[in-house]
DRENDO-1510 file (C-alpha; in Angstrom, 1 decimal, always signed):
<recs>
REC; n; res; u; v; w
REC; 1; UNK; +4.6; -62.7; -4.9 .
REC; 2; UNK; +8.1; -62.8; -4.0 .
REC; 3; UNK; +11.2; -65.3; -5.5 .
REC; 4; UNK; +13.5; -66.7; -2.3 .
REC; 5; UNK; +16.6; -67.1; -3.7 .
REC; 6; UNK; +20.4; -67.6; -2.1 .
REC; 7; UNK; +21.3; -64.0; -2.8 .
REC; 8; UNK; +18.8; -62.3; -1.1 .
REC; 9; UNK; +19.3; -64.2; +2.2 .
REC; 10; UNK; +21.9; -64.2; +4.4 .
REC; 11; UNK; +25.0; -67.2; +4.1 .
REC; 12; UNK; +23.9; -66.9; +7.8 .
REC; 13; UNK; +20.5; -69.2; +7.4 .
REC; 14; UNK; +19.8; -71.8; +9.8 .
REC; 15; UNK; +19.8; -75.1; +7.5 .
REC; 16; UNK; +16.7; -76.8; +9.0 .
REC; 17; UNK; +15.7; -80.9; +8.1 .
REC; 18; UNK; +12.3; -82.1; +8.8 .
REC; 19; UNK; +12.0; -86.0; +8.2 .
REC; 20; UNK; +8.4; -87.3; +7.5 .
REC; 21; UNK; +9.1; -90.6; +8.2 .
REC; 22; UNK; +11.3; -93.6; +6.2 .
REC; 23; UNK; +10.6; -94.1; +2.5 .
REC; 24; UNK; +9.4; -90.1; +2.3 .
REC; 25; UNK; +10.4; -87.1; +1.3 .
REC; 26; UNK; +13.1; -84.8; +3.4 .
REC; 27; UNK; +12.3; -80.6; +3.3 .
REC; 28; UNK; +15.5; -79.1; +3.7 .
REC; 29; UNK; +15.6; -75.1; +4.4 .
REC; 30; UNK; +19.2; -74.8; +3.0 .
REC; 31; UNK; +20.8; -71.1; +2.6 .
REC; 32; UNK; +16.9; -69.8; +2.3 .
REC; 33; UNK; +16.4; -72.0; -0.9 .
REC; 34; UNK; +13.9; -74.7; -0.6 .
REC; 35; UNK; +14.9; -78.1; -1.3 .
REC; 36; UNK; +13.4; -81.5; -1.6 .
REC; 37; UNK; +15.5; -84.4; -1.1 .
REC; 38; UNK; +14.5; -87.9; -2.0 .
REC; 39; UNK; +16.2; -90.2; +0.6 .
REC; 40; UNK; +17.9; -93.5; -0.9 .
REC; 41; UNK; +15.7; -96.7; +0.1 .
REC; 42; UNK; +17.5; -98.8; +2.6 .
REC; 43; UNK; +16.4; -102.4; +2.8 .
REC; 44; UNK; +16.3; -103.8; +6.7 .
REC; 45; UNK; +18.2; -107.0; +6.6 .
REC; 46; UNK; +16.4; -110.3; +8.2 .
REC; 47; UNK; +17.2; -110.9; +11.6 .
REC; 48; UNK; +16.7; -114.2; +14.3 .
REC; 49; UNK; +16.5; -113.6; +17.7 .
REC; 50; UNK; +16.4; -115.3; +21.1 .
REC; 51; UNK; +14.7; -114.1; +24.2 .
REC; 52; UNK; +13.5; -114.9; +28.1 .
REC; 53; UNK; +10.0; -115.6; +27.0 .
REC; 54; UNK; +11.3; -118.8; +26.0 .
REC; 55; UNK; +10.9; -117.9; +22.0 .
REC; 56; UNK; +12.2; -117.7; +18.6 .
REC; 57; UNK; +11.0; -115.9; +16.4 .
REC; 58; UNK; +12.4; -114.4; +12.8 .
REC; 59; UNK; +11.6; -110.6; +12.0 .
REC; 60; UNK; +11.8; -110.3; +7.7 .
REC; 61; UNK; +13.5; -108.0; +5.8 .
REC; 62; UNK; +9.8; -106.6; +5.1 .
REC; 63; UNK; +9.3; -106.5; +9.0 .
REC; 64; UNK; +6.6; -109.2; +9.3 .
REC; 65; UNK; +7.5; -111.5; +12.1 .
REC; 66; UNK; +7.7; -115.1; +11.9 .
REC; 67; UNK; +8.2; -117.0; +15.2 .
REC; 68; UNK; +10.5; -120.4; +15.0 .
REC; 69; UNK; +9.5; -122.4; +17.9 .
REC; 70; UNK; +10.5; -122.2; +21.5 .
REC; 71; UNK; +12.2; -124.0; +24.3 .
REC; 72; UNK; +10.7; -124.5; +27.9 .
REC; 73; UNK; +13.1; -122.2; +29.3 .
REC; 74; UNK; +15.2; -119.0; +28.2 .
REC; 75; UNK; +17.1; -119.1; +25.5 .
REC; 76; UNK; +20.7; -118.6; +25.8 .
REC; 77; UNK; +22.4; -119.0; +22.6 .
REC; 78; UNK; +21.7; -119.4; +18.6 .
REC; 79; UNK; +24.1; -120.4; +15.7 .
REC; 80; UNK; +23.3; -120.7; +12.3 .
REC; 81; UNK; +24.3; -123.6; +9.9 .
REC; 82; UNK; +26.6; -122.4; +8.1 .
REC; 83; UNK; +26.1; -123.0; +3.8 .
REC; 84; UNK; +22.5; -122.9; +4.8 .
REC; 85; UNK; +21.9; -119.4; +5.0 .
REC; 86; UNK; +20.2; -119.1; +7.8 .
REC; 87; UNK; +17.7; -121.9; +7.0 .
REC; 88; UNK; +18.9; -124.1; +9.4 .
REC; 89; UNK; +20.4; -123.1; +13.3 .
REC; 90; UNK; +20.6; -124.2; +16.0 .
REC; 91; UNK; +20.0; -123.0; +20.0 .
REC; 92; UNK; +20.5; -123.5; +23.5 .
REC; 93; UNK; +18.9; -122.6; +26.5 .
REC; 94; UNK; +19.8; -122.2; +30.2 .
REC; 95; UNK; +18.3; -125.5; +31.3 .
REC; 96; UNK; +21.4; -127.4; +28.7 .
REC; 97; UNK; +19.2; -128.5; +26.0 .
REC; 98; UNK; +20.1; -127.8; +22.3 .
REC; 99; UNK; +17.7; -127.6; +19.2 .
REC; 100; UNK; +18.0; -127.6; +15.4 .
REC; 101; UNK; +15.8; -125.8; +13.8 .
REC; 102; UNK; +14.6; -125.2; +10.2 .
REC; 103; UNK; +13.7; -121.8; +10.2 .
REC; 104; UNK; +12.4; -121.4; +7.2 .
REC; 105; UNK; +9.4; -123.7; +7.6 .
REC; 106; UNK; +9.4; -123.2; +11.7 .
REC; 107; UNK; +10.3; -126.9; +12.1 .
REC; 108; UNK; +12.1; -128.8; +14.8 .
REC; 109; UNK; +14.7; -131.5; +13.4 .
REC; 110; UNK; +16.4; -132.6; +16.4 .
REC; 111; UNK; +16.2; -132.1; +20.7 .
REC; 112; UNK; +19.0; -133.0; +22.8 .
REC; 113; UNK; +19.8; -132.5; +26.6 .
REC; 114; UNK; +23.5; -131.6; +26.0 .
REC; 115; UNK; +24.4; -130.3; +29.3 .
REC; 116; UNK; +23.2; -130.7; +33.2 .
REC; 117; UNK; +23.6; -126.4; +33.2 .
REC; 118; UNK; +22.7; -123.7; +31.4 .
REC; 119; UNK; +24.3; -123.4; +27.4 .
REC; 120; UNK; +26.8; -119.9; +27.9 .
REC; 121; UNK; +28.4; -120.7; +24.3 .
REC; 122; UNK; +27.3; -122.4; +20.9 .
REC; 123; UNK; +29.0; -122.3; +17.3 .
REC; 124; UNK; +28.5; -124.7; +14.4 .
REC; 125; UNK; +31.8; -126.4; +12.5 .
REC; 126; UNK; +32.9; -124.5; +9.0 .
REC; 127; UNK; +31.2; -128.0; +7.4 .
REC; 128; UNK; +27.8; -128.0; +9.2 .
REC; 129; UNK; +28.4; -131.3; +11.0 .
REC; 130; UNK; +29.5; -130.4; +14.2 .
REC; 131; UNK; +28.3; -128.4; +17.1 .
REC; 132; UNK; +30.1; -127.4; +19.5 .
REC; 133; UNK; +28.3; -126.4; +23.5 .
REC; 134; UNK; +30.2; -125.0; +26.4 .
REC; 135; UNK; +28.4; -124.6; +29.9 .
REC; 136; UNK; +28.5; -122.6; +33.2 .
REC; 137; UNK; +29.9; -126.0; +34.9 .
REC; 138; UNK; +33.6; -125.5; +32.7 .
REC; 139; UNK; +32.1; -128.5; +30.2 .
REC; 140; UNK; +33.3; -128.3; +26.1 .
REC; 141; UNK; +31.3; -130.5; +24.2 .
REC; 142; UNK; +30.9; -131.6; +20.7 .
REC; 143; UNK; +27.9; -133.1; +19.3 .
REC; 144; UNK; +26.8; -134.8; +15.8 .
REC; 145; UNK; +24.6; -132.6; +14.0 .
REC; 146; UNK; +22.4; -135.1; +12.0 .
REC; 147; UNK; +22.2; -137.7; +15.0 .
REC; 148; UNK; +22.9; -135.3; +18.5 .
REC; 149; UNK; +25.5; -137.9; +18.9 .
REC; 150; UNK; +27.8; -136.9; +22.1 .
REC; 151; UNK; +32.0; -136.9; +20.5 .
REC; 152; UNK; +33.8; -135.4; +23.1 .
REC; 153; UNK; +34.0; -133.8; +26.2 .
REC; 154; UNK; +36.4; -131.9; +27.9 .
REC; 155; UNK; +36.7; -129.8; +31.2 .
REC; 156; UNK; +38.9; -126.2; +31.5 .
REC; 157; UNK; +35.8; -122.9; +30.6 .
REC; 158; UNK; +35.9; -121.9; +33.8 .
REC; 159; UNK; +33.0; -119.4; +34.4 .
REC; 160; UNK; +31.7; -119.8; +31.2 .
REC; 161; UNK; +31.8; -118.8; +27.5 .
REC; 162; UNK; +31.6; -114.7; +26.5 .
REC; 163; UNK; +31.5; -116.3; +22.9 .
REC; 164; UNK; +32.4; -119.9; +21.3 .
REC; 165; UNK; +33.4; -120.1; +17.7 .
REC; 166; UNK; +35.2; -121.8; +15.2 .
REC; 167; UNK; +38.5; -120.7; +12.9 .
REC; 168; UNK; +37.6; -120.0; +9.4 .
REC; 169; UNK; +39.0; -123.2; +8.1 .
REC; 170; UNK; +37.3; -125.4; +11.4 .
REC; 171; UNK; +40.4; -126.6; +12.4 .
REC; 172; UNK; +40.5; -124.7; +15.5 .
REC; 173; UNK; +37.4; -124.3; +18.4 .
REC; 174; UNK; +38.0; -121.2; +20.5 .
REC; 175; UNK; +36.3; -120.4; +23.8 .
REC; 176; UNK; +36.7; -116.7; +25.3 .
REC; 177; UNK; +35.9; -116.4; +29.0 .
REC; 178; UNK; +35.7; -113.0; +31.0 .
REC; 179; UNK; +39.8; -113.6; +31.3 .
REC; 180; UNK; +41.7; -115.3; +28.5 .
REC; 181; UNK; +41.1; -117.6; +24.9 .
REC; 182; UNK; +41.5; -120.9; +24.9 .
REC; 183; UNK; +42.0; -123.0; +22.2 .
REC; 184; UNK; +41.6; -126.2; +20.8 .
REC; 185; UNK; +43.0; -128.4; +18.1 .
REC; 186; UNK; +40.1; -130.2; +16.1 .
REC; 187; UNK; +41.6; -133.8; +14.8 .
REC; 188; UNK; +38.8; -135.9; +12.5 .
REC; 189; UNK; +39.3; -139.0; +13.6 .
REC; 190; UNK; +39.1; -142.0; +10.8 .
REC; 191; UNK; +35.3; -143.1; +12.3 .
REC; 192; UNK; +34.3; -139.6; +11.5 .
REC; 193; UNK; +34.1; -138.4; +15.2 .
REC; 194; UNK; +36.0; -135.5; +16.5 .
REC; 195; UNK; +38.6; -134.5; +19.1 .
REC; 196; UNK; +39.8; -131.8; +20.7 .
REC; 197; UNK; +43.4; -130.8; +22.1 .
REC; 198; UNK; +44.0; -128.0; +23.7 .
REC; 199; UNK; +46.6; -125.5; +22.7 .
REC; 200; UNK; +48.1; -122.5; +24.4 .
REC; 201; UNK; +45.9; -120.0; +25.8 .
REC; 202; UNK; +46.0; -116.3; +25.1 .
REC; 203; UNK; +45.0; -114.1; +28.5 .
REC; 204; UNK; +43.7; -111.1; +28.5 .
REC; 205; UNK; +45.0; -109.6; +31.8 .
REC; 206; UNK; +43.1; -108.3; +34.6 .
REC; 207; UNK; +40.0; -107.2; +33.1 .
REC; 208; UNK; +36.3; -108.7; +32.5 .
REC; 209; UNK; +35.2; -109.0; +29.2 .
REC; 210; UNK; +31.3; -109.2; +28.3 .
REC; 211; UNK; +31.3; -109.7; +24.7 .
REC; 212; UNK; +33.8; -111.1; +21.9 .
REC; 213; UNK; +33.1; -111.3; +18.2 .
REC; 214; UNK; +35.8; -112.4; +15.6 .
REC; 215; UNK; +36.5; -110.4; +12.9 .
REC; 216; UNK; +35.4; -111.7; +8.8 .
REC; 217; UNK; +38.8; -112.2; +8.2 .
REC; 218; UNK; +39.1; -114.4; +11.3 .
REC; 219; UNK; +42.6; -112.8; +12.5 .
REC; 220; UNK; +41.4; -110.6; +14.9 .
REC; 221; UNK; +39.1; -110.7; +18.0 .
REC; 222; UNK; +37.0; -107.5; +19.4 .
REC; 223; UNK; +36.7; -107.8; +23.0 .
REC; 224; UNK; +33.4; -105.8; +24.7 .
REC; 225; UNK; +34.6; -104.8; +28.4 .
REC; 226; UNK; +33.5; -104.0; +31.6 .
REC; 227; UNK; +35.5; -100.7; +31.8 .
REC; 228; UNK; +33.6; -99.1; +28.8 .
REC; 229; UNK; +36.5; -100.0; +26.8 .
REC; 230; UNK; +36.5; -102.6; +23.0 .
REC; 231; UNK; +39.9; -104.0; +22.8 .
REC; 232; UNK; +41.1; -105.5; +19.5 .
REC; 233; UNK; +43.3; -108.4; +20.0 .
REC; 234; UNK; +45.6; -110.0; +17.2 .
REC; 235; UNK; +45.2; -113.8; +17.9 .
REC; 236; UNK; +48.0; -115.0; +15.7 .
REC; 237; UNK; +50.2; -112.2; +17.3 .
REC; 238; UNK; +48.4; -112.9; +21.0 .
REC; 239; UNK; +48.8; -109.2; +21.2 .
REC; 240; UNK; +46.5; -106.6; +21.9 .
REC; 241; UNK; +46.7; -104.3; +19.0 .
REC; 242; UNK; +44.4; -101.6; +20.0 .
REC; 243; UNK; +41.9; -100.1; +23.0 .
REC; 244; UNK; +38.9; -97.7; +22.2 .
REC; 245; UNK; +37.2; -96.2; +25.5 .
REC; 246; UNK; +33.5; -96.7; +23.7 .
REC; 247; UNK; +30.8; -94.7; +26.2 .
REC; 248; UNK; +31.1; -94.6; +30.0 .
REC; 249; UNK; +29.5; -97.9; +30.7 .
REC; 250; UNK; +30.2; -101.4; +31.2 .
REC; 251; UNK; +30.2; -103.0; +27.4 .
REC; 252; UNK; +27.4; -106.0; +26.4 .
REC; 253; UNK; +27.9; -106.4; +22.8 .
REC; 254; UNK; +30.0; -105.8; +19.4 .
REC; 255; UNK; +29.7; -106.3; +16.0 .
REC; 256; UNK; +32.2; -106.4; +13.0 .
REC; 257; UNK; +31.1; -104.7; +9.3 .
REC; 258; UNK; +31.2; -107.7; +6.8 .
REC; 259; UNK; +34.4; -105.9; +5.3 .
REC; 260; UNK; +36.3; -105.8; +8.7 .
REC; 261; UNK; +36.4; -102.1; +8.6 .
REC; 262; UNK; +33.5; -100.5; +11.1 .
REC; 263; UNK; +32.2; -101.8; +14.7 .
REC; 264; UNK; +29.7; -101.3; +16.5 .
REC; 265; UNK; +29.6; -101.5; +20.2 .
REC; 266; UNK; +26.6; -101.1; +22.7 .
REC; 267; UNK; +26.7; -100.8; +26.4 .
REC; 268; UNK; +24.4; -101.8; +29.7 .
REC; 269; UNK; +23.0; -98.4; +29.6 .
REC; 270; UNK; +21.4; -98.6; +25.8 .
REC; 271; UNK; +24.4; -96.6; +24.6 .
REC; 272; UNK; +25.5; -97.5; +20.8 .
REC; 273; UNK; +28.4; -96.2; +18.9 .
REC; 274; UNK; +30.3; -97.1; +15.4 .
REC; 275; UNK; +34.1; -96.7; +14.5 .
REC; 276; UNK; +36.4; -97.1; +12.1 .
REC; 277; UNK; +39.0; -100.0; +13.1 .
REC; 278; UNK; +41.8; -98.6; +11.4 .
REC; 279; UNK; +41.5; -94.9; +12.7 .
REC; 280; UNK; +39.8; -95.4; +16.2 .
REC; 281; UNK; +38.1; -92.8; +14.7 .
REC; 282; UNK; +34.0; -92.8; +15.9 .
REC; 283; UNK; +31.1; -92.0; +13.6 .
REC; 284; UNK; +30.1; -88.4; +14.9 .
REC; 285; UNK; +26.6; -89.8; +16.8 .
REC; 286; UNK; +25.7; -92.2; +19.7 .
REC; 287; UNK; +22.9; -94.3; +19.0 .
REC; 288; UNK; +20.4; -95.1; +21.9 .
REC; 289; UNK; +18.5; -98.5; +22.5 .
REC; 290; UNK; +16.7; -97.3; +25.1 .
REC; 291; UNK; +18.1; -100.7; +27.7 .
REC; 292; UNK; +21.0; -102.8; +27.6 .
REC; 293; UNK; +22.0; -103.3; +24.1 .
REC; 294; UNK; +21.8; -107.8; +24.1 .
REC; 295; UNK; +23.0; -107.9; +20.7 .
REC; 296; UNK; +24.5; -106.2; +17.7 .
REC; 297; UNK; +24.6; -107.1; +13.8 .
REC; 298; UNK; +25.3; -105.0; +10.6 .
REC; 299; UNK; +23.4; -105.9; +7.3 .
REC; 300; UNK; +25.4; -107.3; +4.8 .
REC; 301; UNK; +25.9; -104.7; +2.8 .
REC; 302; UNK; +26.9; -102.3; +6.0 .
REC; 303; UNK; +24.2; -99.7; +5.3 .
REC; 304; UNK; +22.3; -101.2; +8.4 .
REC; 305; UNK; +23.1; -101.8; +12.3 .
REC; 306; UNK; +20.4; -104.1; +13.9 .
REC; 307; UNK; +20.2; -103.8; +18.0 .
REC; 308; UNK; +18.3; -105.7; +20.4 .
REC; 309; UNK; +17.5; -104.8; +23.7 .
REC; 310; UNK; +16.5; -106.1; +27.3 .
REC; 311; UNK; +13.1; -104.9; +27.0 .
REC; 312; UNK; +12.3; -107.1; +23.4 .
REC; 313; UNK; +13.1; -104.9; +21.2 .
REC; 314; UNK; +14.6; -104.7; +17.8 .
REC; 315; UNK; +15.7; -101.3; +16.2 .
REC; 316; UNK; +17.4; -100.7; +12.8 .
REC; 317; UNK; +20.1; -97.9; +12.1 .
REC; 318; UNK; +21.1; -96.1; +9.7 .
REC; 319; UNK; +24.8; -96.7; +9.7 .
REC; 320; UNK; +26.1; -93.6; +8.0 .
REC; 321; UNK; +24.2; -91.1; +10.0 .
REC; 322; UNK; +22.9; -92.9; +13.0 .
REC; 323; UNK; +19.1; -92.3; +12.0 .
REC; 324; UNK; +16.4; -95.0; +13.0 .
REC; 325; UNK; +15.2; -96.7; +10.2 .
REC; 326; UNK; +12.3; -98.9; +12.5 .
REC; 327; UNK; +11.9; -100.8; +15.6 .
REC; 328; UNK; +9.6; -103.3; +16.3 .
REC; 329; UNK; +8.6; -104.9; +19.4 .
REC; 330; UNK; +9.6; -108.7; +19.6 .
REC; 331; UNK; +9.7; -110.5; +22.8 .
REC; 332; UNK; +7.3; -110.1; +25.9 .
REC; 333; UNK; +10.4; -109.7; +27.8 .
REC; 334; UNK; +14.0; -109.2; +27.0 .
REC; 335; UNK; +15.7; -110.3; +23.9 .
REC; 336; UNK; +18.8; -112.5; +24.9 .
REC; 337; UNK; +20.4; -113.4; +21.3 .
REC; 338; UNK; +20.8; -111.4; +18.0 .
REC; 339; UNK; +21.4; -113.3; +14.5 .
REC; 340; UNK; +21.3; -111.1; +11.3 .
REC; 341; UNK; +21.0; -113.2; +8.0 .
REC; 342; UNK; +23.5; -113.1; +5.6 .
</recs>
């Protein structure tokens, strides 16, 4: 019977990991000592998502899936309530209709034609009373939650919304296009409707952009490109602050850690990486979705990237390291939008 130990084997020894599978044990061959390592649990956050087969369904943080409801043609964007967490949303498809939804019991509340063209951009007000559409014809509207009561229109997104949101506070509406933000001034009016008036408009220069996600702190935007490069734009400042060149491929979607530290970015070719805002600096692995990465999301705690793909699928990282945690299958064809649950 023989004893391995560290001194009778070379400092040389390959260190070799063998992973059983999530939730089990890790056998590490480490300096010719065997070693078992227990791997820390990590909890999959609950996720919404969107896709061309018309659906939406919810995947659990247990990974059961739950679908929502549908809308007679692809879905094209999804927004949750905010102070509702995440048991009310609403969503719009490319046909211009808009749904709310109660999620939690897979209930329709209201239906409303809000556009002759397909939805390219949908947020929610701060308060949960407003919703806010843009569409591929260069229409803003804002609609009355409770009643889908139309309260203003206005013209000027020209080609359409890369994202649609809110300032933290909800007394600004942003829209950014491929080229430039615009914004918009919201004024309550004394009848309780809202206005818009537009403000000066921050351009981006002669690049395309796919993808823009604001950061937690709402002071900076993230802007997924078409040259492979995530620019981070000041919006106070209307500056560019910084440019990472992510992969080699056009960029389809970001996402911002909950602490405005870390993003993720993921490209048309399935490529995914993570960086540190601050730095530049890149976690030392590329992720791989297998298709165009549709949509991006960390967990709320950061331990977890969710990605979904153009094929319907829905993978779960681990942030740290870049392992995969699960994927599971969710649409029959390709996933459009990505929500993860606070």
């Amino acid at each position: 019977m023989h004893t391995i130990s560290i001194l009778k084997r070379s400092l040389f020894s390959l260190i070799s990991l063998s992973l059983l599978g999530y939730g089990s044990t890790l056998m590490a061959q480490k300096l010719g000592e065997r070693v078992l390592v227990k791997p820390p649990q990590i909890a999959t956050p609950a996720t919404i998502t969107g896709g061309e087969d018309h659906a939406i369904k919810r995947v659990n943080a247990n990974g059961t899936l739950s679908p929502i409801g549908a809308h007679n043609e692809k879905v094209a964007a999804i927004a949750l309530v905010p102070g509702t967490k995440g048991s009310l949303l609403v969503s719009g498809d490319v046909a211009g209709t808009i749904k709310v939804w109660n999620a939690t019991y897979s209930r329709l509340i209201l239906e409303q034609r809000a556009h002759e063209k397909a939805i390219t951009g949908l947020a929610v007000s701060p308060d949960g009373k407003t919703i806010a559409t843009a569409c591929a014809d260069g229409t803003l509207r804002l609609w009355e939650r409770a009643s889908g009561k139309n309260q203003f229109d206005t013209q000027g997104v020209q080609g359409g919304a890369s994202a649609l949101f809110y300032s933290l506070d909800g007394k600004v509406l942003y829209v950014a296009t491929q080229t430039e933000l615009l914004s918009w001034r919201v004024v309550n009016l004394l009848n309780g409707a809202r206005h818009l008036y537009p403000e000066a408009n921050l351009e981006f220069g002669a690049i395309k952009v796919n993808a823009a996600v604001l950061s937690p702190d709402g002071k900076r935007l993230a802007l997924g490109c078409e040259d492979s490069y995530a620019r981070i734009w000041n919006i106070a400042a209307k500056r560019e602050e910084t440019s990472i060149r992510v992969t080699e491929f056009a960029l389809s979607a970001l996402a911002w850690t909950s602490n405005g530290q870390w993003i993720a970015a993921g490209d048309t070719r399935g490529n995914i990486r993570v960086w540190e805002v601050s730095t530049g600096k890149p976690r030392p692995f590329l992720c791989r979705a297998g298709s165009s990465v549709r949509g991006l999301g960390f967990s709320s705690n950061g331990q977890v990237l969710v990605s979904a793909n153009s094929k319907g699928t829905v993978h779960f990282w681990e942030t740290s390291g870049g392992l995969l945690i699960s994927q599971k299958p969710i649409h029959l064809n390709g996933i459009t939008q990505l929500t993860v649950l606070p």
